[in-house]
LUMPA-424584 format. One record per residue (C-alpha): x, y, z. Coordinates in steps of 0.5 Angstrom, whole numbers, plus 500, padded with zeros to 3 digits. Example, Ala and Ser with C-alpha at 12.3 -4.5 7.8 and 13.67 -1.06 7.14 Angstrom:
<atoms>
525491516/527498514/
</atoms>
This chain:
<atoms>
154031309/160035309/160043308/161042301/155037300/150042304/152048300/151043294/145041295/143048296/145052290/142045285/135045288/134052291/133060290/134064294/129070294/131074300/136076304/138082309/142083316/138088320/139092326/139100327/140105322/136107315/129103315/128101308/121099307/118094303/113094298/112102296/106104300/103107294/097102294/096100301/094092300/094087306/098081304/095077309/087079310/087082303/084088304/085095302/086102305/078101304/077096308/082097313/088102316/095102315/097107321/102102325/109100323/109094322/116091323/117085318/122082324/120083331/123089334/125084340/130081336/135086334/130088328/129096327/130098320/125093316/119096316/112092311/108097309/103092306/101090313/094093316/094094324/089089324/094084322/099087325/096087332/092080331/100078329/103082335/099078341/097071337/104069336/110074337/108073345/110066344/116067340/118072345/118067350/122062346/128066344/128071352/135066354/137067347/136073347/140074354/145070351/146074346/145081349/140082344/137091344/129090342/124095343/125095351/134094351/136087352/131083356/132082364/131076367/127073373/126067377/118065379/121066386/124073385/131070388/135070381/136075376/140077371/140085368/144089363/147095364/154097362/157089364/151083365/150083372/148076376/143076382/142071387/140070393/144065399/142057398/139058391/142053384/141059380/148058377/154053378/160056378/167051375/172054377/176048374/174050368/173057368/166056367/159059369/151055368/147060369/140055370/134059366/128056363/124059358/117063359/111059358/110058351/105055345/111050340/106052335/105059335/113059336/113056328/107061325/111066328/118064325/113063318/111070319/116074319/118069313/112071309/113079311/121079308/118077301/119084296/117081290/109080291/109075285/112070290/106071295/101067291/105061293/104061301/096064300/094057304/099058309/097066311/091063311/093058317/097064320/091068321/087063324/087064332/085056333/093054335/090046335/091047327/096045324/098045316/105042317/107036322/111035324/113043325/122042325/126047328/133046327/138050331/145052331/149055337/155058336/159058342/164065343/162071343/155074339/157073332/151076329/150083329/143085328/138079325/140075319/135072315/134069308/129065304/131060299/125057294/125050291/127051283/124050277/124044275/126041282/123035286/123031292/124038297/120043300/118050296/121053301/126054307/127059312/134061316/134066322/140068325/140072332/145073337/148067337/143062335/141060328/134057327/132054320/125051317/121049312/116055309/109050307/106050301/101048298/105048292/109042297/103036296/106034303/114033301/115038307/113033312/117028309/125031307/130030311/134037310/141039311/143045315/145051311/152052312/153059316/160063315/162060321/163054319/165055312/172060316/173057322/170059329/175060333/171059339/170052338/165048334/157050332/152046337/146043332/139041335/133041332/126041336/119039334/115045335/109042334/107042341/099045341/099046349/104051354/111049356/116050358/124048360/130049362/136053359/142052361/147058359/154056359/160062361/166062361/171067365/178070365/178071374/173072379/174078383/171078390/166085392/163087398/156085399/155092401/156094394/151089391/143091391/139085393/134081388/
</atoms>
């Protein structure tokens, strides 16, 4: 499909219903608090406390403004270690790749062995020790293959993660009841359960320089009227990466597991990047057991200059 196809086949079958880019600044909070109801557990300021701020995206990444209101602390802590971890250590090389600022600054990497490390303070710094393959340099092509792996991770908690913050940046509350089964499966800490198979992850990698300042994130819902498409599909944007995925409903009848969707066309796409064209993958993150692969980060350079090792901290 050309880009003017997809961004046809978006406008004819969906709504969108939210949208936002958010880094640092103002917060701007969803829902207005007055009447505190949990739009995951349904319990009230009777049942459970709302003393926590709950981040509608996760600080980790690069989200600091969009606050939920209407989620409880025990919601949010059950969220918090029961799939945000897993996401967490899905997205570190993204998020080194992009230089994401989270709740800690941008993560810092280490190999199991301790030989290779890369940090972050006024310029990223590269560590390794003599003998390693952390990094390949091609001075033919002015290129460096930083050879990462991503931290040991559920595929499945990855997904509910994704679909969580898509539940989370819903304003208008009349749209929840239309995902009440899917919150339901979000809650439930067995990660052998799944409503939607496969779980497809599409990705976009746009090469060059970070593109997304802050996390870019929209939600569009199937319009009335329409067939033969998922209720509804979230796109996330971070650093350089863009994931889309199909939100479950129960409204669905299962057309989610079955419809091939094209990638919403990003603006990088529709201008022209200079920096060459967007990378597209997808992943099956229906997986229910820890993994763990390879992730190869490539740079580029304009020279390499030479130091004296006495100026280099050692690993």
């Amino acid at each position: 499909m050309t880009i003017a196809d997809r961004i046809a086949f978006f406008e004819k079958n969906f709504d969108l219903i939210g949208m936002g880019t958010y880094s640092r600044g103002d917060k701007h909070f969803i829902s207005d608090g007055e009447v505190r109801l949990c739009r995951f557990c349904q319990k009230d300021e009777k049942g459970t406390t709302f003393g926590n701020e709950s981040h509608a995206i996760p600080e980790c990444l690069g989200n600091h403004q969009l606050i939920l209101l209407d989620e409880c602390d025990n919601c949010n802590t059950f969220f918090s270690e029961k799939l945000e971890d897993h996401l967490d250590k899905f997205t570190k090389p993204y998020r080194i790749a992009g230089q994401i600022v989270g709740k800690k600054g941008i993560p810092n990497y280490r190999t199991n062995n301790k030989k290779n490390r890369i940090e972050f303070n006024d310029i990223p710094t590269i560590k390794s020790q003599v003998g390693e393959e952390f990094f390949v340099v091609d001075n033919e092509n002015n290129e460096i293959t930083i050879n990462l792996h991503q931290e040991p991770h559920i595929p499945l908690g990855v997904y509910k993660a994704l679909l969580k913050i898509a539940i989370s940046i819903i304003e208008d509350k009349n749209e929840l009841s239309a995902f009440r089964q899917t919150i339901l499966w979000l809650l439930n800490p067995d990660l052998t359960l799944s409503v939607i198979k496969p779980a497809l992850l599409l990705q976009a990698f746009v090469p060059g320089p970070r593109p997304t300042d802050g996390v870019f994130v929209s939600l569009f819902r199937r319009k009335a009227g329409i067939s033969g498409v998922p209720y509804a599909v979230f796109v996330i944007a971070f650093g350089n990466v863009v994931f889309q995925l199909v939100v479950p409903s129960h409204i669905d009848n299962g057309v989610s597991m079955t419809c091939q969707l094209p990638f919403l066309p990003s603006p990088f796409e529709i201008a022209g990047w200079p920096y060459g064209d967007l990378k597209f993958s997808s992943y099956d993150l229906s997986g229910t057991e820890k993994i763990s692969r390879e992730f190869p980060l490539v740079y580029s350079f304009d020279q390499m200059v030479e130091v004296a090792p006495s100026t280099v901290k050692p690993c």
